[in-house]
C-alpha positions as CSV (number, residue, x, y, z in Angstrom):
1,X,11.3,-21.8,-82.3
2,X,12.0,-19.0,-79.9
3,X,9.1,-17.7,-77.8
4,X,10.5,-14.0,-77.4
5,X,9.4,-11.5,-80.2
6,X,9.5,-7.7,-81.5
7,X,5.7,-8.8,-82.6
8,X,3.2,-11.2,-82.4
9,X,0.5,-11.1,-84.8
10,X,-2.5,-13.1,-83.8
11,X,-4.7,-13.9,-87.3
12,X,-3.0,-15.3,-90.2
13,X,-6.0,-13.9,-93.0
14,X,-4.7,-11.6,-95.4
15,X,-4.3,-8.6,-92.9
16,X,-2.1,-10.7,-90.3
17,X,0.0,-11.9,-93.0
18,X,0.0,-8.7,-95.1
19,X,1.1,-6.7,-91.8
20,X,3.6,-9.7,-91.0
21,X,5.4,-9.4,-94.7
22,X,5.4,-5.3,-93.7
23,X,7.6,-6.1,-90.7
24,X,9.6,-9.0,-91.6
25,X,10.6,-7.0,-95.0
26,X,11.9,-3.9,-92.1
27,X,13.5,-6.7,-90.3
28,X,11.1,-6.9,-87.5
29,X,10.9,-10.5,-85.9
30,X,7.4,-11.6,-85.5
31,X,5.4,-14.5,-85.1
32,X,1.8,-15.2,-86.7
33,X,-0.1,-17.2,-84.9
34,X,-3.2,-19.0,-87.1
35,X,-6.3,-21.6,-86.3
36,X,-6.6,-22.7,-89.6
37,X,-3.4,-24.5,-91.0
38,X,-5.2,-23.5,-95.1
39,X,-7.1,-20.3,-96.2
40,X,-10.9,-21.1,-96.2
41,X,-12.4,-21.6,-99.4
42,X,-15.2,-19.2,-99.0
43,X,-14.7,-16.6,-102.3
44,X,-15.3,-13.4,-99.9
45,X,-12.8,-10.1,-100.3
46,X,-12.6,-10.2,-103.8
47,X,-12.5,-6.9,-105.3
48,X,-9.3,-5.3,-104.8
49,X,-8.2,-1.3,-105.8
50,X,-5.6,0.6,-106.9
51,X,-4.2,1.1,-103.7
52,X,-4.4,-2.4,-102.3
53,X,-2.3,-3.2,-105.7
54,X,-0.1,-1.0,-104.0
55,X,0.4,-2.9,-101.6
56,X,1.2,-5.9,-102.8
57,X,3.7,-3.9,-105.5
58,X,5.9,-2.8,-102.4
59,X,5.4,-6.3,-100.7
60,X,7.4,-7.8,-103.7
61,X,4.5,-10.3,-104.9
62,X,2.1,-8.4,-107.2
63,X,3.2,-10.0,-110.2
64,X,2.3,-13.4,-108.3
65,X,-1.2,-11.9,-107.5
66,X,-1.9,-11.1,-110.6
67,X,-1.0,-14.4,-112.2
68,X,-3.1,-16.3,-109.5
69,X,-6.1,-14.0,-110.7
70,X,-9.3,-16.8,-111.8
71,X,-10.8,-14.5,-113.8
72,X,-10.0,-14.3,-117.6
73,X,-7.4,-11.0,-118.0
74,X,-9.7,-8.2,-119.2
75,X,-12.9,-8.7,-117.4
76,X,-13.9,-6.0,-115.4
77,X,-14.4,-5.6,-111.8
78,X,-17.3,-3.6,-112.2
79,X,-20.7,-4.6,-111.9
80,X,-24.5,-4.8,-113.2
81,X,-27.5,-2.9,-111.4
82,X,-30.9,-4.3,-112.1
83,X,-34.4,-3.8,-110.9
84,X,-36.7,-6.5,-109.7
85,X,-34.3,-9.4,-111.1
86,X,-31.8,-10.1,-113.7
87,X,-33.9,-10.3,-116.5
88,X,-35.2,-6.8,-116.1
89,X,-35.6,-4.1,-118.6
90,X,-34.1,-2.0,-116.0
91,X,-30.2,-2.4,-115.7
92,X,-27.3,-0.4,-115.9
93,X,-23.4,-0.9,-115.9
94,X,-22.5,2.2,-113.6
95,X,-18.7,3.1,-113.8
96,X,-17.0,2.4,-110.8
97,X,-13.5,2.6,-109.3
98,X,-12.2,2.7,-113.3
99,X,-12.9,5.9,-112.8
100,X,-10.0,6.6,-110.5
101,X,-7.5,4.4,-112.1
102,X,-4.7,7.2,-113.3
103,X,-4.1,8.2,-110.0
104,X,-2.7,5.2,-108.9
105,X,0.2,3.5,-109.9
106,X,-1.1,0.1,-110.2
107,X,-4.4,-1.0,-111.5
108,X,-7.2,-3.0,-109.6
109,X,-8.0,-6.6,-110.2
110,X,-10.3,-9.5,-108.7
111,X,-10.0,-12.9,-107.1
112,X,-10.9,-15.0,-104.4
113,X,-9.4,-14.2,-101.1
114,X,-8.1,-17.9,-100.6
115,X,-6.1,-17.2,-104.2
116,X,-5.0,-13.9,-102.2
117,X,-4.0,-15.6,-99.5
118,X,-1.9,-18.4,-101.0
119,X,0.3,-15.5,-102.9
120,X,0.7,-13.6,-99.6
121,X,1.6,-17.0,-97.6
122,X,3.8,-17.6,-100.5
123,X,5.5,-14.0,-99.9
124,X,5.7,-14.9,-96.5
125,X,7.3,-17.5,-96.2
126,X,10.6,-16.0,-97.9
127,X,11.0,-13.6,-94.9
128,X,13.5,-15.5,-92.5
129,X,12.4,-13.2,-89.4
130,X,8.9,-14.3,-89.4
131,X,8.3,-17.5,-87.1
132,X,4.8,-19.0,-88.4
133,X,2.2,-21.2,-86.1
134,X,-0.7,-22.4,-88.2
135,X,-3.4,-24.4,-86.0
136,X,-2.9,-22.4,-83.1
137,X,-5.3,-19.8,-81.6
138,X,-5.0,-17.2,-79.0
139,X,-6.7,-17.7,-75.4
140,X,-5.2,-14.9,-73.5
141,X,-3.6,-11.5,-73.8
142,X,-1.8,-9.6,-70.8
143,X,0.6,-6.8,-71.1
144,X,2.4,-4.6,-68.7
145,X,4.8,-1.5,-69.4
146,X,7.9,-3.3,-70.7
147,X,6.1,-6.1,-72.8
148,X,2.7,-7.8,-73.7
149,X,2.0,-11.9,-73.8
150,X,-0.5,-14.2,-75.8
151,X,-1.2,-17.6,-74.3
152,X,-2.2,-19.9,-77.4
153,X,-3.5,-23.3,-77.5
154,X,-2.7,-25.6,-79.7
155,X,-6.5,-26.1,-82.1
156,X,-5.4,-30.1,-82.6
157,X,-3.7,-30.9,-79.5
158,X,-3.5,-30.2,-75.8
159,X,-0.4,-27.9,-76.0
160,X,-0.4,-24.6,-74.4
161,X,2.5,-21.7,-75.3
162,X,3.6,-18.7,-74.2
163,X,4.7,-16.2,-76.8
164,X,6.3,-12.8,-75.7
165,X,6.6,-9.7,-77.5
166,X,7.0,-5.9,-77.8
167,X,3.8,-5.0,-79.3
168,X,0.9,-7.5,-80.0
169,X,-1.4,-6.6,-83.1
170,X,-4.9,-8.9,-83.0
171,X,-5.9,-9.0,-86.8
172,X,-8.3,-12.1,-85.8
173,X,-11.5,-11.3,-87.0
174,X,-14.8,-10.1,-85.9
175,X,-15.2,-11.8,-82.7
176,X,-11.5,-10.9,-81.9
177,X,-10.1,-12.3,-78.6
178,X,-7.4,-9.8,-78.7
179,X,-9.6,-7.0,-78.2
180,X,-11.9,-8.8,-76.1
181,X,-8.9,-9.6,-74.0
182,X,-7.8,-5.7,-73.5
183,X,-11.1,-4.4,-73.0
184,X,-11.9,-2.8,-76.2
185,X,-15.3,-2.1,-76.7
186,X,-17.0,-1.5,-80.2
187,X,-19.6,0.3,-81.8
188,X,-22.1,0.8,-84.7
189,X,-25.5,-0.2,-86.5
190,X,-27.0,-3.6,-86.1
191,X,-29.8,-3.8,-88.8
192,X,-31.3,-7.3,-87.2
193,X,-30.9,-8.4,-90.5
194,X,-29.7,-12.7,-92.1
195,X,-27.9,-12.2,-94.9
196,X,-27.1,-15.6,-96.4
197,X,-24.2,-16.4,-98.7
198,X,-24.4,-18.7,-101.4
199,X,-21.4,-20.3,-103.0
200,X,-22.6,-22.8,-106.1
201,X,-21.9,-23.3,-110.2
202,X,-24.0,-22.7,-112.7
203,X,-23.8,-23.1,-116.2
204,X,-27.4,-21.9,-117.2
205,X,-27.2,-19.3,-115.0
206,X,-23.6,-18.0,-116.6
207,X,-25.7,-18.5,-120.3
208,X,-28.5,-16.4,-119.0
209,X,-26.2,-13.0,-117.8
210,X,-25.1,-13.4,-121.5
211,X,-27.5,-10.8,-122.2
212,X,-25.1,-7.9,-119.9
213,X,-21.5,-7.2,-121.0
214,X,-19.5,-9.5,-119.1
215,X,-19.3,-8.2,-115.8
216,X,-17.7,-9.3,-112.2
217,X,-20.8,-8.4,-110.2
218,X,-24.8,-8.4,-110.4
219,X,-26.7,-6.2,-108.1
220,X,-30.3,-6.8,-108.0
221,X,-32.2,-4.0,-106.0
222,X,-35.9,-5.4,-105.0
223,X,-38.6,-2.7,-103.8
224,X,-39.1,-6.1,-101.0
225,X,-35.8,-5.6,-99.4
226,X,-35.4,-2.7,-97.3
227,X,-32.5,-1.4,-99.6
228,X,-31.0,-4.3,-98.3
229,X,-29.4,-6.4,-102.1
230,X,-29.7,-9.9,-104.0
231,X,-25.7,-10.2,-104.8
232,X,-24.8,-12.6,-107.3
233,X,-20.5,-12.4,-107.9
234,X,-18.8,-14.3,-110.5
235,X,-15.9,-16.7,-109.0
236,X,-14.9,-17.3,-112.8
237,X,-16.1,-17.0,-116.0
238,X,-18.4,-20.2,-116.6
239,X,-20.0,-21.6,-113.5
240,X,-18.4,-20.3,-110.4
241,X,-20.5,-18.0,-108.2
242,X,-21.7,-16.7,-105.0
243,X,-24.8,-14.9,-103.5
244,X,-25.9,-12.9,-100.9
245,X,-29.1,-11.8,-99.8
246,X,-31.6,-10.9,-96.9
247,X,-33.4,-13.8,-95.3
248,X,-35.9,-13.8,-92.5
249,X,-34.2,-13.8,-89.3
250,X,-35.5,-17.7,-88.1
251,X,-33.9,-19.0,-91.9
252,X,-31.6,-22.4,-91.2
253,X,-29.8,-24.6,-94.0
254,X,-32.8,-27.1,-93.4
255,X,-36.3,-24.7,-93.5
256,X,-35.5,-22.7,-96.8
257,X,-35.9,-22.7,-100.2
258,X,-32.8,-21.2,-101.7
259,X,-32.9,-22.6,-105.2
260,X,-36.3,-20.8,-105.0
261,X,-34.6,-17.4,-103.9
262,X,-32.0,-17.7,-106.8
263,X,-34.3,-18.4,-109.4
264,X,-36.2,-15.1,-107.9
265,X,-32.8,-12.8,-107.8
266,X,-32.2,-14.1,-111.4
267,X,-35.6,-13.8,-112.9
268,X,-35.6,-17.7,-114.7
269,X,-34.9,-20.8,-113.2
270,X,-32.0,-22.5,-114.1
271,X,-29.6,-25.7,-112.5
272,X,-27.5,-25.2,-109.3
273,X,-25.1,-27.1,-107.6
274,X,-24.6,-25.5,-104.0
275,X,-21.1,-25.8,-102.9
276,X,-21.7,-24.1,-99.1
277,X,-24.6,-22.2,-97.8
278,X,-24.0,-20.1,-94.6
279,X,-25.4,-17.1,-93.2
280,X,-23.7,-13.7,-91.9
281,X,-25.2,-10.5,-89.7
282,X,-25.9,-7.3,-91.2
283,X,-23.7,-4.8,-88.9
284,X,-21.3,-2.3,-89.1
285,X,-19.3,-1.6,-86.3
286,X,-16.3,0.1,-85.1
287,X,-13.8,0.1,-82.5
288,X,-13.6,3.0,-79.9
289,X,-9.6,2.9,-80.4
290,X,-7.6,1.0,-82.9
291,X,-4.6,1.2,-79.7
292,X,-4.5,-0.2,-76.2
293,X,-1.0,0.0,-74.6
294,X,1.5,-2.5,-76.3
295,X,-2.1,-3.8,-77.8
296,X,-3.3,-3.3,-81.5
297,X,-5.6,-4.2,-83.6
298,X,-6.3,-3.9,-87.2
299,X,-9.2,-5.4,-90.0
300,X,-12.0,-7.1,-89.1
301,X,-10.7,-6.8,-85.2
302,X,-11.1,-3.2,-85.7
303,X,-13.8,-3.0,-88.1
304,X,-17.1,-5.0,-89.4
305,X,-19.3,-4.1,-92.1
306,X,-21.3,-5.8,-94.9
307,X,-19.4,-7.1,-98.1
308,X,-20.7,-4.0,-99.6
309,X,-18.4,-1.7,-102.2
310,X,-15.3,-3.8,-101.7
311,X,-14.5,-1.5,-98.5
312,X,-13.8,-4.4,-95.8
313,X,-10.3,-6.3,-96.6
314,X,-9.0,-3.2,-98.6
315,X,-9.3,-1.2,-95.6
316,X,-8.2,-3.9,-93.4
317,X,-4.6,-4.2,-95.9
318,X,-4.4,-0.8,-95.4
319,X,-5.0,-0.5,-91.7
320,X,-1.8,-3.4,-92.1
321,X,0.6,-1.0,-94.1
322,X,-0.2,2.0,-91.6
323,X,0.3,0.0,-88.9
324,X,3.4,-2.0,-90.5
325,X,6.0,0.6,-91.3
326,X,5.0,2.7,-87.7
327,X,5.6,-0.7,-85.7
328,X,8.9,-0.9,-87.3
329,X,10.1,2.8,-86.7
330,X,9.3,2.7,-83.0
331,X,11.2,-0.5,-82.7
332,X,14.0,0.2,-84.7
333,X,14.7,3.4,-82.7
334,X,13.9,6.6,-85.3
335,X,9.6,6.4,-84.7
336,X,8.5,7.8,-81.7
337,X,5.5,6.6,-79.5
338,X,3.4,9.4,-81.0
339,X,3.8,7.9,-84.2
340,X,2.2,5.1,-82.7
341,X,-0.7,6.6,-81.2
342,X,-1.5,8.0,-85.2
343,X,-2.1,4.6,-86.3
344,X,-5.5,4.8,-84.7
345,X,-5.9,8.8,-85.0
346,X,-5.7,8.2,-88.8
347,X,-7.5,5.1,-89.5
348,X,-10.3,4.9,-87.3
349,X,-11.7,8.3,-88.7
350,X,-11.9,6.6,-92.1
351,X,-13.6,3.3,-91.1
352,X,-16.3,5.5,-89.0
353,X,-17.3,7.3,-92.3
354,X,-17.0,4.6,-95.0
355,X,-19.1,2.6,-92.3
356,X,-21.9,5.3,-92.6
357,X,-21.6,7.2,-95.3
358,X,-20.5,4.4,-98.0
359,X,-22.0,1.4,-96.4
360,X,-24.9,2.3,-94.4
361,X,-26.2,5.8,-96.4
362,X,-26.3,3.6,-99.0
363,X,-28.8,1.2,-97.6
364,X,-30.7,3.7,-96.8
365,X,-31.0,5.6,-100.0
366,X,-31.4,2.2,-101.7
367,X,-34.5,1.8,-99.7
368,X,-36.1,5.5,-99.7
369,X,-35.7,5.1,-103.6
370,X,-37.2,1.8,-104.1
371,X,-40.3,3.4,-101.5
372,X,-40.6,6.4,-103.5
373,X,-40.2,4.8,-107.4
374,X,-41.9,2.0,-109.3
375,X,-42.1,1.6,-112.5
376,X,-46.0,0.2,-112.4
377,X,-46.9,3.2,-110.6
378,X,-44.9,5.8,-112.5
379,X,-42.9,4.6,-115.2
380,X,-41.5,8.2,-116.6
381,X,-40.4,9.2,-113.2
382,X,-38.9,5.9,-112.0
383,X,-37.0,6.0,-115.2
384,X,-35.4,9.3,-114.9
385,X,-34.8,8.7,-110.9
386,X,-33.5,5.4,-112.0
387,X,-30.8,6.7,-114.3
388,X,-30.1,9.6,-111.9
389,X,-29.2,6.9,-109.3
390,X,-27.2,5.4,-111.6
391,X,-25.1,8.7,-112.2
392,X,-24.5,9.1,-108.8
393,X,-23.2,5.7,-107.7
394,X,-21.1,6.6,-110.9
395,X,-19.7,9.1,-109.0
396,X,-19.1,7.8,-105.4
397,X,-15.7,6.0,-106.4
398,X,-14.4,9.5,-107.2
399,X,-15.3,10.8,-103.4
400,X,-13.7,8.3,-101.7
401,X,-10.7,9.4,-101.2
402,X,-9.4,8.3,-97.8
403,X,-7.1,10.9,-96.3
404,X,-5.0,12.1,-93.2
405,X,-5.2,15.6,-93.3
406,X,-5.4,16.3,-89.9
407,X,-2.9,13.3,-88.2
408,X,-0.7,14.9,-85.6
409,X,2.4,13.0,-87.9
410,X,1.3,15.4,-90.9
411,X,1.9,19.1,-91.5
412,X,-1.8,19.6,-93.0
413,X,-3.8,22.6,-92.6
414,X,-5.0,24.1,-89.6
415,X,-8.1,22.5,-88.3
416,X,-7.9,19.2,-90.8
417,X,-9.7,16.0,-90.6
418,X,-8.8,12.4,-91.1
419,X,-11.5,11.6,-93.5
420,X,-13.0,9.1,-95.8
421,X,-14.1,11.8,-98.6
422,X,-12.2,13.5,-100.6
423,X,-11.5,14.4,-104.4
424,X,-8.9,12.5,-107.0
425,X,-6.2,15.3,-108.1
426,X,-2.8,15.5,-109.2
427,X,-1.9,18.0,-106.7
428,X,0.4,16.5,-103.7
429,X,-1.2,17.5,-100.5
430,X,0.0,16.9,-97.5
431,X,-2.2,14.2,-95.6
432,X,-3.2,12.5,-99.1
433,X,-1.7,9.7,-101.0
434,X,0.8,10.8,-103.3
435,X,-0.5,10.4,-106.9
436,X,1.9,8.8,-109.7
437,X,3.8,10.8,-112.3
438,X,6.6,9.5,-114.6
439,X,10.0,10.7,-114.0
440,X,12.6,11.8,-116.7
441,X,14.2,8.5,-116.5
442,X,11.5,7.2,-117.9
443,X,10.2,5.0,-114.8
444,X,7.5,5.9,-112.6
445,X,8.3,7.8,-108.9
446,X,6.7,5.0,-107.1
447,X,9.7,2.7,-108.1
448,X,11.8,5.3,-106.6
449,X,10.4,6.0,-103.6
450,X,12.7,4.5,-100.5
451,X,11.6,2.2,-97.9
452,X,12.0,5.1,-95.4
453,X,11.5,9.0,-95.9
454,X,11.4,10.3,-99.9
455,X,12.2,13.8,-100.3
456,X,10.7,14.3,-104.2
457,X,13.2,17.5,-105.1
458,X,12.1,18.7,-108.8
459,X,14.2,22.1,-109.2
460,X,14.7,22.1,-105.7
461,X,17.4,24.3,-103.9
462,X,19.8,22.4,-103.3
463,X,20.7,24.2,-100.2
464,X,17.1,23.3,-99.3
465,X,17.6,19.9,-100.1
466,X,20.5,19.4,-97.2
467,X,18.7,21.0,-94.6
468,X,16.4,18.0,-95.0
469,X,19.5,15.5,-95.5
470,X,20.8,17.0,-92.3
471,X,17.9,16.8,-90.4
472,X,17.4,13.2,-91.0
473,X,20.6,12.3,-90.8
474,X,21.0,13.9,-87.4
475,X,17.9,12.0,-86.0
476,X,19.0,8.8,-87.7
477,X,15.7,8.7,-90.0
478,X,15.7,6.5,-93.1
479,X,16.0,9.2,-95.8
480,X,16.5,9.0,-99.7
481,X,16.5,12.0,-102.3
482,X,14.8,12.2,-105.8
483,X,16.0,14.8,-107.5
484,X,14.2,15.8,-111.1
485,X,13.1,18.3,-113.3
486,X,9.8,19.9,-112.8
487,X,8.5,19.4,-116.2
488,X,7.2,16.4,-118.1
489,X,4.1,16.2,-116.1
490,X,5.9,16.9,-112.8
491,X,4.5,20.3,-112.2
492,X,1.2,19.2,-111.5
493,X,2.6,18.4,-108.1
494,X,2.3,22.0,-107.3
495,X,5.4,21.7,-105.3
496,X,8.7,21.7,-106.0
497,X,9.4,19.5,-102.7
498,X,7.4,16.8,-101.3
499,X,7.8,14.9,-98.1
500,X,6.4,11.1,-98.3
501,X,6.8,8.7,-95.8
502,X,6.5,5.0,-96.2
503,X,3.3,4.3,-96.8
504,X,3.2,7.0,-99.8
505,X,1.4,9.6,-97.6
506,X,2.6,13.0,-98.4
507,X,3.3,14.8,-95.0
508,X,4.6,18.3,-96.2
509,X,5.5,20.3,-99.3
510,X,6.8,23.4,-100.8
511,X,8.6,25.5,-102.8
512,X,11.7,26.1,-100.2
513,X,13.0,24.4,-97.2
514,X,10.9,25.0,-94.1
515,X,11.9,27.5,-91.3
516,X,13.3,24.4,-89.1
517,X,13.8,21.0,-91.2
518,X,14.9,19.1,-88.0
519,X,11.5,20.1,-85.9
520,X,9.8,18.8,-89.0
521,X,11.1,15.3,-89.3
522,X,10.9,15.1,-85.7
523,X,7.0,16.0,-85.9
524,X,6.3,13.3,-88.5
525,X,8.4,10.9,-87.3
526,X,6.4,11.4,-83.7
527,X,9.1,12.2,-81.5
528,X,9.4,15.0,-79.6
């Protein structure tokens, strides 16, 4: 094994090795380097979207995902909202990220992370340029202006290597050494607030929910807890599931009653046998930059939250594909350093706002509602407040819409944002993910987009077309033309060209060529 690489990847979880199938698909030699030698068996990062399905579609293994899925095909990944406990008159099944689902081109599912991670190992291990060292850690990270190098000990053993590379990416959790090691600093909210996760089966439990459409999730909301939740997630249908919940802050496996606070959270008692018991920190933080030199990092490295809305390893696979395909430009010769330096332009807005305006505002509201409502106080107006929170959580998968409006690799309007909200449309705008349409063939344009630049031409000019063939071709840019009509569904576009680049991210449209098609793709591409 060769200890000189384009990258080293340090975390082998789902957004090390999800970033390490994006390179070693472009050709990119990497190394991962991994603690554990198996995926922890811990069901956390279950709920996966659209665009995570994406992911895996253009990482060649969705059909394995889908067919490692524990869950019975059909059951939803939405969820139940009760009040007080499970048991409550007062529950509701509000529509969640179904409500997005046409505009993307794969549907969402559910399943353990570890059942995620075997499928991406899996993928990984067919990519010949991808060097893998389960049950070693990182210890030290030093870079200079010509490369960057991670000292990592051997977790088992007393050996010590040195791995050196173009670009280092720490994907490593939390308490990441990486950015320890270059002098990131991080912030956010700390809520001094245990949270303690439960993983245990239960038959009379799973008989008991029989009174709720069969559902993925259980949200209890307790006028005790701050805002903060009583979680109960299915692992399958039968037995399997975990919890989480607010504890007092002194709480230890030995001092606890935790049968006691699942038989509270559900509203009967019924048998448990605990699998694992652990506890977790209530927190959201954020990295000041997602970038240092040769340095990057990416997931829970760059980003920690609560397991709250199914934001945390979707954001981390896509912080991986961003990452991924900008990593390989640079090194392959056609991606300038600017391009770079977006990576953390265009994802770090978006974790800042889901962080506090999905994660945090949420708690919040939770809590002023459960202060200002009670049904033995008021029953008429907790019930109406009650369903009107209900609409509104309805609504908040339709505003989160994570975009790049205003990246410095994207034509968007003047004065644009990177931003977390947004609105679902047909329309293809430039900064925004490009939504699916079928083509005249029959297939949809997602299985025709190129592993480089797609220039979607739908009664284009031809003359048009070329400029942008020339252009790329002159800077020696990956490049690939659709050519359609713009009927059948097309013209929602609202464009008769549209610019995406690799990750499915339209950066420009219009009805003609631009004025220079060469200081276009050079902009995008970051170079100067």
């Amino acid at each position: 094994m060769k200890e000189k690489y384009q990258v080293v990847i340090v975390g082998g979880g789902p957004v090390g090795v999800g970033l390490a199938i994006e390179l070693g698909q472009r050709g990119i030699s990497c190394a991962l380097v991994e603690r554990y030698g198996e995926p922890q068996r811990i069901p956390k990062g279950q709920n996966l979207t659209q665009r995570t399905l994406e992911h895996f579609y253009f990482w060649n293994c969705v059909k394995e995902l889908r067919a490692a899925r524990v869950m019975p095909p059909g059951v939803p990944t939405s969820g139940i909202s009760a009040y007080g406990h499970l048991m409550s008159e007062f529950w509701a099944a509000p529509s969640q990220r179904e409500l997005v689902q046409k505009y993307y081109f794969q549907e969402y599912d559910r399943l353990p992370q570890y059942c995620t991670e075997a499928v991406l190992r899996k993928r990984l291990a067919s990519l010949p340029c991808v060097d893998t060292l389960f049950g070693w850690s990182a210890q030290s990270v030093v870079q200079d202006e010509k490369s960057a190098r991670v000292t990592i000990a051997e977790r088992d053993g007393a050996a010590r290597r040195v791995l050196e590379a173009d670009y280092i990416v720490g994907c490593d959790g939390g308490h990441s050494v990486v950015r320890e090691q270059v002098g990131i600093a991080r912030t956010g909210a700390e809520f001094d607030q245990k949270m303690v996760l439960m993983v245990f089966r239960s038959r009379e439990l799973h008989e008991g929910m029989k009174r709720f459409p069969v559902k993925s999730t259980y949200n209890v909301m307790h006028p005790d807890l701050k805002g903060y939740w009583m979680f109960f997630g299915r692992i399958d249908v039968g037995e399997g599931f975990f919890f989480h919940a607010p504890v007092p802050n002194e709480t230890t496996t030995e001092n606890y009653d935790f049968l006691g606070l699942l038989h509270r959270a559900g509203g009967f008692k019924f048998a448990v046998e605990f699998e694992h018991v652990g506890f977790w920190d209530l927190r959201v933080a954020v990295a000041e930059e997602y970038q240092k030199g040769r340095v990057f990092i990416a997931g829970d490295a760059a980003h920690s939250h609560p397991p709250y809305g199914g934001y945390g390893l979707n954001n981390g696979l896509e912080d991986a594909t961003n990452l991924g395909w900008k990593l390989a430009a640079r090194l392959q010769g056609w991606g300038g350093d600017a391009l770079l330096h977006s990576y953390s332009e265009e994802r770090r807005p978006i974790f800042v706002e889901t962080g506090r305006d999905f994660i945090a505002a949420r708690i919040e509201e939770d809590r002023k509602f459960l202060e200002q409502y009670s049904p033995d106080r008021d029953r008429a107006a907790f019930e109406q407040a009650w369903n009107e929170r209900m609409v509104k959580l309805s609504g908040r998968a339709q505003v989160y819409e994570p975009h790049y409006e205003g990246s410095s690799v994207v034509m968007g309007p003047a004065g644009a944002l990177c931003s977390a909200h947004g609105n679902h449309t047909f329309t293809a705008r430039t900064g925004h993910h490009l939504p699916p349409q079928k083509l005249s063939s029959g297939s949809n344009v997602f299985e025709a987009l190129g592993s480089g630049y797609t220039l979607l031409a739908f009664d284009a000019d031809e003359a048009a077309i070329r400029a942008f063939e020339d252009a790329a071709q002159a800077l020696k840019i990956p490049f690939k033309v659709v050519r359609d009509s713009r009927s059948g569904g097309r013209e929602a576009y609202e464009a008769r060209l549209i610019l995406v680049r690799p990750d499915q991210y339209v950066v420009w449209n219009g009805d003609s060529a631009p004025a220079d098609a060469r200081a276009l793709m050079s902009r995008v591409a970051g170079r100067p």
